[in-house]
C-alpha positions as CSV (number, residue, x, y, z in Angstrom):
1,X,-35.3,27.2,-36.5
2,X,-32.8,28.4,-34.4
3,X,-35.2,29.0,-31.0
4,X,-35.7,25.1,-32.1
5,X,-32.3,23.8,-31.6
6,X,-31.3,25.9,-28.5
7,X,-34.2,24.5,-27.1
8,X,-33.8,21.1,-28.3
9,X,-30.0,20.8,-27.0
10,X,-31.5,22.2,-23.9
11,X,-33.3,19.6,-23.5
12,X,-30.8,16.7,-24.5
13,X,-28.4,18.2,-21.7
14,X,-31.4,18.3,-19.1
15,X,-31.6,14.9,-19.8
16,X,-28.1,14.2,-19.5
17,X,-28.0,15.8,-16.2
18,X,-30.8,13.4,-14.7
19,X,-29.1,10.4,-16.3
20,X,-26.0,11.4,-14.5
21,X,-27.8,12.4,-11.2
22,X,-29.6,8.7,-10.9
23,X,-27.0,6.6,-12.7
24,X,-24.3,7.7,-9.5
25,X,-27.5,7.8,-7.3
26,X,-28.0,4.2,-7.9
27,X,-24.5,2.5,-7.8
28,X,-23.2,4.1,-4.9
29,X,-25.1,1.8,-2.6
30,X,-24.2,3.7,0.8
31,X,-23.4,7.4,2.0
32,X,-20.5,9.1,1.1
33,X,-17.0,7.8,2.5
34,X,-15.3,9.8,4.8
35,X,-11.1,9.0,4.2
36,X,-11.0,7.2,7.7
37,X,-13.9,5.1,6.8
38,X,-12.2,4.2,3.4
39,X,-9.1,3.5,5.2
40,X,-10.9,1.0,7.6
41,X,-12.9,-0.6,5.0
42,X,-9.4,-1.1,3.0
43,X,-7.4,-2.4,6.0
44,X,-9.6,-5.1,6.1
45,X,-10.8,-6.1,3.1
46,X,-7.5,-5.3,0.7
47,X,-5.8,-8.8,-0.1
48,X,-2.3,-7.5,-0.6
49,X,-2.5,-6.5,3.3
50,X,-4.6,-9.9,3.7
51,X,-1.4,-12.1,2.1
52,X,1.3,-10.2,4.3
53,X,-0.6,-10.9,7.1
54,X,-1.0,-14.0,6.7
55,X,2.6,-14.6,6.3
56,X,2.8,-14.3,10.0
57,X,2.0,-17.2,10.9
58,X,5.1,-19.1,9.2
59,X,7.4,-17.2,10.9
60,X,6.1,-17.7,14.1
61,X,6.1,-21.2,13.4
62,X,9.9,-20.7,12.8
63,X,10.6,-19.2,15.8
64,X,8.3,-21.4,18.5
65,X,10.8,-24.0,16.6
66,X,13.7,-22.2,17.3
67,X,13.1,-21.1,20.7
68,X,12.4,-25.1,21.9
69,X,15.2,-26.2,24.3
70,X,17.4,-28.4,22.1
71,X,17.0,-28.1,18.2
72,X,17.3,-31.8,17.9
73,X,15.1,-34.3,19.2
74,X,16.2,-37.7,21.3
75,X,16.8,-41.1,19.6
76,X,14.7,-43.3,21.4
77,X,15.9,-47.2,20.0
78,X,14.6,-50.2,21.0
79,X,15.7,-53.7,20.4
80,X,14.7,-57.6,20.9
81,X,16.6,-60.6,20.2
82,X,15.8,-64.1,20.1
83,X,19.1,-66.3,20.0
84,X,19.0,-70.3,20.0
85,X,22.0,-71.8,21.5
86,X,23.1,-74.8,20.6
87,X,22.9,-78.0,23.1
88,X,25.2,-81.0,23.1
89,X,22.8,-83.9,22.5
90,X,19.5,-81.7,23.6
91,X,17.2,-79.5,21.6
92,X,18.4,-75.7,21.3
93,X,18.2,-73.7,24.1
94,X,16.2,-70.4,23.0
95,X,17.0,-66.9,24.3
96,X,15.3,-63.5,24.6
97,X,17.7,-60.8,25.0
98,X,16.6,-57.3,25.0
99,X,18.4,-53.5,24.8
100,X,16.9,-50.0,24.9
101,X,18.5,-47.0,24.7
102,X,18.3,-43.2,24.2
103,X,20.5,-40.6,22.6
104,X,20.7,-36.8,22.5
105,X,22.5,-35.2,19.5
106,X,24.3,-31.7,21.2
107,X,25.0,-28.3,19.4
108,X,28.5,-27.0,21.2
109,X,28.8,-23.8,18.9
110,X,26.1,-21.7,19.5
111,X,23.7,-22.9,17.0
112,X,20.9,-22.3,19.4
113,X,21.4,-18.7,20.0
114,X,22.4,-17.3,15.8
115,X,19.3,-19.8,14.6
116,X,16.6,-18.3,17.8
117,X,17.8,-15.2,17.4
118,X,17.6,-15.0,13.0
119,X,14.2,-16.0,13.9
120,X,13.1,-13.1,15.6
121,X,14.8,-10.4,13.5
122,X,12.3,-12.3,10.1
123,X,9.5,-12.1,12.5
124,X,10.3,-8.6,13.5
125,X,10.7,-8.0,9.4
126,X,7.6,-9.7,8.6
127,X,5.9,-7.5,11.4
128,X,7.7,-4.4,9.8
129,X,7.0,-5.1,6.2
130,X,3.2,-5.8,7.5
131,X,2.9,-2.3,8.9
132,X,4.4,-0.8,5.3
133,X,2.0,-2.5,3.2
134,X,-0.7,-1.1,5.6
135,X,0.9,2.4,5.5
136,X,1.3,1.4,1.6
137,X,-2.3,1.1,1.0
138,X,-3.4,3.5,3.1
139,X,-2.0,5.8,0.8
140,X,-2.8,4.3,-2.1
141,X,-6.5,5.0,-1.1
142,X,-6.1,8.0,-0.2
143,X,-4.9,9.1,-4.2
144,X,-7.9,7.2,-5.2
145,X,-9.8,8.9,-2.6
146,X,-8.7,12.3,-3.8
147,X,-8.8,11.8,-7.2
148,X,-12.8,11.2,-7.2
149,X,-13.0,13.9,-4.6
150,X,-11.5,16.4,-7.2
151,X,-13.6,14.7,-10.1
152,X,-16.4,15.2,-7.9
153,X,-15.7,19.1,-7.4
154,X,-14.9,19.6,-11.1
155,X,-18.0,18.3,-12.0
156,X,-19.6,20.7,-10.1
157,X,-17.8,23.3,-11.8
158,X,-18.6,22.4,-15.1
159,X,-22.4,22.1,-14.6
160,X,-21.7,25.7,-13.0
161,X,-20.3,26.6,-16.8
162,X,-22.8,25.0,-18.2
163,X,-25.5,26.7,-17.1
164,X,-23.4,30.5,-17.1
165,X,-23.2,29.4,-21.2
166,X,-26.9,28.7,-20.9
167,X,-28.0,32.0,-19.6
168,X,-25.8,33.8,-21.7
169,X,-26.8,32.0,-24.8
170,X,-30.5,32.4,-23.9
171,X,-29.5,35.7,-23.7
172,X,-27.9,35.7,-27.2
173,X,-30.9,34.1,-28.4
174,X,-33.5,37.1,-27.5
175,X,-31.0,39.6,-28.6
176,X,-31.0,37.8,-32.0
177,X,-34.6,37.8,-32.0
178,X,-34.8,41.2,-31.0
179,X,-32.3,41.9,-34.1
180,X,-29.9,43.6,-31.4
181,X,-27.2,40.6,-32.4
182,X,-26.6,39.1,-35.1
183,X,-26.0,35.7,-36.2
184,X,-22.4,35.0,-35.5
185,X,-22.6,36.1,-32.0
186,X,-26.0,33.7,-31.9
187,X,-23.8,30.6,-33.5
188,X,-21.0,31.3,-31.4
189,X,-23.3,30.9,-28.0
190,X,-24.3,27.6,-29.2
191,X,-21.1,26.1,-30.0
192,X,-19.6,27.6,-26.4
193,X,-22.6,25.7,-25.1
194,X,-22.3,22.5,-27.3
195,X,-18.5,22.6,-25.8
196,X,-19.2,23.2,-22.2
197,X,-21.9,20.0,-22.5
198,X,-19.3,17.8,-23.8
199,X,-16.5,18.9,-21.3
200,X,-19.3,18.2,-18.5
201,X,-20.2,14.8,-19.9
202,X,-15.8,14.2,-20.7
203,X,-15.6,15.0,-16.6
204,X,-18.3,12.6,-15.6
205,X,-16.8,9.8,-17.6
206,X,-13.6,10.3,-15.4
207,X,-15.4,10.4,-12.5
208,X,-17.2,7.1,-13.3
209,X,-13.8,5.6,-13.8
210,X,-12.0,7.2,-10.5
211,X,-15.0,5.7,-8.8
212,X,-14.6,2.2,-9.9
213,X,-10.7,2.6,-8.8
214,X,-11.7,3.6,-5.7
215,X,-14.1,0.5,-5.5
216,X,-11.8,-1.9,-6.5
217,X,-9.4,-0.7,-3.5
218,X,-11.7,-1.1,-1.1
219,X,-13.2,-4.8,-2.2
220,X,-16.7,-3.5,-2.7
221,X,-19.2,-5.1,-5.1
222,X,-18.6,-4.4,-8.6
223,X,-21.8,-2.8,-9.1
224,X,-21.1,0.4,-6.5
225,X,-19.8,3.0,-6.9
226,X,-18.6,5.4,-4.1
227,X,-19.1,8.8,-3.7
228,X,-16.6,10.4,-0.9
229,X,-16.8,13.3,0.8
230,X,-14.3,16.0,2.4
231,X,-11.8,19.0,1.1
232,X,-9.3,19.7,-1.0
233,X,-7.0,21.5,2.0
234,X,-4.2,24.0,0.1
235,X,-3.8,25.3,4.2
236,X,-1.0,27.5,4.7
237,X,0.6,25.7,7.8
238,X,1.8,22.0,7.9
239,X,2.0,19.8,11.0
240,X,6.1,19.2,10.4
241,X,9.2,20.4,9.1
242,X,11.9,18.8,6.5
243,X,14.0,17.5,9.3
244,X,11.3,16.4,11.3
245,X,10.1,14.3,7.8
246,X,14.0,13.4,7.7
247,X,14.0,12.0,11.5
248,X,10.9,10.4,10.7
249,X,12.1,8.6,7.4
250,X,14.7,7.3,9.2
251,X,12.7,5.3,11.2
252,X,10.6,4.3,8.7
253,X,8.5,0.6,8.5
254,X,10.3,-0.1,5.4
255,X,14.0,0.8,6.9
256,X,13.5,-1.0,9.9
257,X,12.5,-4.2,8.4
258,X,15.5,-3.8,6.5
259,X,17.1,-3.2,9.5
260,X,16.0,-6.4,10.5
261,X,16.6,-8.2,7.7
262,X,20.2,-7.2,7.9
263,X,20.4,-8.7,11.8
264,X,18.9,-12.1,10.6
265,X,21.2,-12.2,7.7
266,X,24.4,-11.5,10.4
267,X,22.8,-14.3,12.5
268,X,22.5,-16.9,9.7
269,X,26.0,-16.1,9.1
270,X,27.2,-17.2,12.6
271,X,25.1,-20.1,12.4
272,X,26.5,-21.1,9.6
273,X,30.0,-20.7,10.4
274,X,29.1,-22.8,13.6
275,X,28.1,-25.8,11.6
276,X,31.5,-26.4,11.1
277,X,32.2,-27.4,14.4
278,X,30.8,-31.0,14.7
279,X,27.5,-32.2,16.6
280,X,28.0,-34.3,19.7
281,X,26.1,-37.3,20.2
282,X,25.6,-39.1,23.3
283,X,23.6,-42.1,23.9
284,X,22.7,-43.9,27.3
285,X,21.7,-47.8,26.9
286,X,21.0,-50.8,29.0
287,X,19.8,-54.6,28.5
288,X,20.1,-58.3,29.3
289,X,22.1,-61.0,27.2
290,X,23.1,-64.3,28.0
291,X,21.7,-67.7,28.9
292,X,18.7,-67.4,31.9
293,X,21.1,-68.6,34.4
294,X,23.7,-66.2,33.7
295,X,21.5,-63.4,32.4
296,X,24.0,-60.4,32.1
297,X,22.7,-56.9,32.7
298,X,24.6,-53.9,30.1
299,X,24.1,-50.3,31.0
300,X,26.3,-48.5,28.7
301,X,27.3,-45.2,27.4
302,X,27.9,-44.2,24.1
303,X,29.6,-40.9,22.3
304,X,30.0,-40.0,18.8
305,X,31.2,-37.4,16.9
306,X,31.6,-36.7,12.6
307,X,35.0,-35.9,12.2
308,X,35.0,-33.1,9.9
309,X,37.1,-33.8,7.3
310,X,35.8,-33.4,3.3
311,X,32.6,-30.7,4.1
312,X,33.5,-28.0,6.1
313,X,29.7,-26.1,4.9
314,X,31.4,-23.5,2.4
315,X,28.9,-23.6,0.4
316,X,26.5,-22.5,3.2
317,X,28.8,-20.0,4.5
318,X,28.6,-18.8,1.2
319,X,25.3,-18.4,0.7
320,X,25.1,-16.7,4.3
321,X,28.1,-14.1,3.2
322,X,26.2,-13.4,0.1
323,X,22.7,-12.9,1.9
324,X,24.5,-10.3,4.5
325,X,25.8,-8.3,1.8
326,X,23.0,-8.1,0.0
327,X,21.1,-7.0,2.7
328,X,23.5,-4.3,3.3
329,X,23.5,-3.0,0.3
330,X,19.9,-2.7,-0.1
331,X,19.6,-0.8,3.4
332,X,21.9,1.3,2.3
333,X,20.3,2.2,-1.1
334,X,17.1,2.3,0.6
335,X,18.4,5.0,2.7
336,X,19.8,7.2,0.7
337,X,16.4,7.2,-1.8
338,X,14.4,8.0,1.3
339,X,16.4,11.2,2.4
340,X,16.6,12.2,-1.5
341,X,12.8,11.5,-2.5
342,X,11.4,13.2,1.0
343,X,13.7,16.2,0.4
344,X,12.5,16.6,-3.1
345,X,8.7,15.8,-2.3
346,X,9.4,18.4,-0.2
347,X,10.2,21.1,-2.6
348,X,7.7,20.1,-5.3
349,X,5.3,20.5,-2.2
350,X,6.2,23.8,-1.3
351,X,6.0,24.9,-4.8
352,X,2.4,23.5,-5.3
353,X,1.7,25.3,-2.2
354,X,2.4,28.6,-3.7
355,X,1.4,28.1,-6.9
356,X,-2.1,26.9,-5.4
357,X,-2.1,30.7,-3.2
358,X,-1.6,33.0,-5.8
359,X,-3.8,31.2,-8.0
360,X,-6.3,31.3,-5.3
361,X,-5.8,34.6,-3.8
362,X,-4.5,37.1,-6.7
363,X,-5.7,35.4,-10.2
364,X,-9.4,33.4,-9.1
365,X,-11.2,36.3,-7.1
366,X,-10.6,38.9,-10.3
367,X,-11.4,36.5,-12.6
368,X,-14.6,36.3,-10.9
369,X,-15.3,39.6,-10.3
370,X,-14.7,40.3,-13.9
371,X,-17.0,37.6,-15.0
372,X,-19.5,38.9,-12.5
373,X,-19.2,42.1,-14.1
374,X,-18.8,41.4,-17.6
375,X,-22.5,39.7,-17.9
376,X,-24.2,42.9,-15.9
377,X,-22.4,44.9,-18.9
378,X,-23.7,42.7,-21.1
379,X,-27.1,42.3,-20.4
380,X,-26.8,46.2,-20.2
381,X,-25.6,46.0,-23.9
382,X,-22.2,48.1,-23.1
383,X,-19.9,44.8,-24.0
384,X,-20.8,42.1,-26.8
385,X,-21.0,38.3,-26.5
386,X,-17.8,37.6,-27.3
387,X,-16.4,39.7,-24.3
388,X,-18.5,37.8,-22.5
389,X,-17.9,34.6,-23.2
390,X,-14.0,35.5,-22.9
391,X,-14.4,36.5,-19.2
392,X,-16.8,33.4,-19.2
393,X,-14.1,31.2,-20.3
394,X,-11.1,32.3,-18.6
395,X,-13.3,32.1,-15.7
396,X,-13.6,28.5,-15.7
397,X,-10.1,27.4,-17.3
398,X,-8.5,29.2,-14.2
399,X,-11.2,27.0,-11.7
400,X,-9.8,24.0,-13.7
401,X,-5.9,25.6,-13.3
402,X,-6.6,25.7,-9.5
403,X,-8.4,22.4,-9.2
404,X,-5.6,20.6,-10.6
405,X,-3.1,22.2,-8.8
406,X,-4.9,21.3,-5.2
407,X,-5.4,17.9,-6.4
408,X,-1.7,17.3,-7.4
409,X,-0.7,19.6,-4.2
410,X,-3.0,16.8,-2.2
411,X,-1.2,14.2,-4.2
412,X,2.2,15.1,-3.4
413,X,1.1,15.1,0.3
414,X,0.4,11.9,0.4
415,X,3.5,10.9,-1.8
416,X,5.8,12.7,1.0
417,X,4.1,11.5,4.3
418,X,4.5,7.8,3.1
419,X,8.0,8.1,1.9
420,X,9.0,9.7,4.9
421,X,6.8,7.3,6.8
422,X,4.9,10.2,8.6
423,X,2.4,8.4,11.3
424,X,-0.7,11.7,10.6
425,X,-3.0,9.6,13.8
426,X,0.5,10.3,16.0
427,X,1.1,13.8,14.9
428,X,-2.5,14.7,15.6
């Protein structure tokens, strides 16, 4: 009876195992993504890059506008009169008269240069908020990316437990037979093993699930799912220093465009302030009046000018003031929560960093030297199977302790190069 069910949840987790193998086999439609090829693949297929991008082209727009010569157009007019002149004792005498003229309305405040230069600084913004959406999803990948990676290694160590389980419980189950255990330790091998399967198959459903994130980022078909490849790196040294993540922050996408948007909001002021001082328009005409005999010829000049008495624009000015100080305030803010979340990014990093060492150098390597030794002692019959499966078992919930701990470390990378705007292609 017993020999019957070991072997019969043997065979239900073999089966399992192929399921898994050619389920992730199938979906995943190409090789395994390296992180720059994921990064391509998102930069030009991700449609929250695709919609700032495509933002540009407004703004240009705006400034091809704004850099044009005058920013009003001429007046061209055009008229034609027919006038019937009365005749003592004959039939009306008909005229054609004719005038055409042209007129220029003039900006004598500067308009020109606040509106052409606001123009640039939102271009420049647009450009700058571009580039942090791009830096924005690169990173946002890259989580995804490391999330499946790590999914990808902790599956491998659960199959690992697995099959340690397995051996021991086959183990358990001769022993039984032989009548050299008895039938606790034989029950406790199979419910170690009917918990190690369910684990394994708990870990592939995450990875399923990281993988289809990961797809969804990078706009493939719904039906693939990635695999990636690569390390999770806990290396000792890193390419840069806090202050050279604080000089880098400060010169961040995301600060500049603020930057910028601060500059356009200034010049939108001035222009706005200008419109106070009236427009100047002058016109240049000519025509012919009068009977055919007399036919007059008019050239004139003409020059007008709003007198600005009841609007003097405060409610633009108003609006302008308001923009300027808003965008102050916000480049401000944004300042100071760079400095403070690269600084403490910085420390969680650090801490991660030496949590992930002695976990890896001092607690992992005897945990598997013990485990390595505990089953030669058991299969020698000096220790029993709960022993075992202790040393078994701390074994693998210290893999899973260090696993996390790299993937968070990795996480918190990522988190600390993007809020401190930290170009890696550059530093390399």
């Amino acid at each position: 009876m017993h020999s019957n069910t070991f072997c019969g949840r043997l065979a239900r987790f073999t089966a399992t195992l192929a399921f898994t193998a050619a389920a992730l086999t199938s979906r995943a439609a190409e090789p395994p993504l390296t992180l720059e090829q994921a990064w391509q693949r998102a930069e030009q297929a991700n449609p929250a890059l695709k919609a700032a991008q495509a933002n540009l082209t407004t703004s240009e727009g705006a400034l091809t506008d704004a850099r044009g010569l005058l920013w009003n157009n001429p007046q061209l007019t055009a008229e034609r009169n027919q006038r019937r002149v009365p005749q003592p004792g004959l039939s009306n005498d008909t005229q054609r008269e004719w005038r055409a003229g042209i007129s220029q309305t003039f900006e004598i405040a500067g308009q020109h240069g606040y509106r052409r230069e606001a123009a640039e600084q939102d271009l420049s913004t647009l450009r700058e908020s571009v580039e942090e959406t791009r830096r924005q999803v690169r990173a946002e990948v890259e989580q995804k990316f490391v999330r499946v990676l790590a999914l990808q290694t902790r599956v491998a160590a659960e199959a690992e437990l697995v099959g340690l389980i397995k051996d021991a419980a086959g183990a358990a189950r001769k022993r039984f037979a032989a009548g050299e255990d008895t039938k606790l330790d034989s029950n406790l091998a199979e419910v170690e093993l009917g918990r190690a399967e369910s684990q394994f198959e708990a870990v592939r459903e995450q990875l399923i699930a990281a993988r289809a994130e990961l797809a969804a980022a990078l706009q493939l078909p719904a039906e693939v799912l990635p695999e990636v490849q690569g390390m999770l790196s806990s290396e000792a040294a890193l390419p840069y220093t806090l202050q050279e993540l604080l000089a880098s922050a400060a010169n961040r996408p995301r600060l500049r465009a603020l930057d910028h948007q601060e500059q356009a909001a200034r010049n939108r002021l001035g222009l706005e302030r200008a419109a106070t001082y009236p427009d100047v328009t002058v016109g240049l005409f000519t025509g012919r009046e009068g009977p055919g005999d007399v036919r007059e010829r008019i050239t004139g000049l003409s020059v007008s000018v709003p007198l600005p008495l009841f609007r003097r624009n405060a409610a633009g000015i108003g609006r302008a003031t308001t923009e300027l100080d808003q965008a102050q305030i916000e480049r401000q803010a944004a300042i100071r929560d760079t400095r403070a979340s690269v600084s403490a990014l910085w420390q969680r990093l650090e801490s991660l960093r030496s949590r992930v060492k002695r976990l890896e150098q001092l607690v992992l390597q005897r945990l598997q030297e013990n485990q390595r030794l505990s089953t030669t002692a058991y299969r020698a019959g000096e220790i029993n199977l709960t022993q075992l499966l202790l040393a078994t078992r701390q074994l693998l919930d210290t893999r899973r302790e260090v696993l996390e701990a790299q993937t968070e470390l990795a996480l918190t990378r990522v988190d600390l190069e993007q809020a401190a705007g930290w170009n890696r292609e550059v530093a390399k």
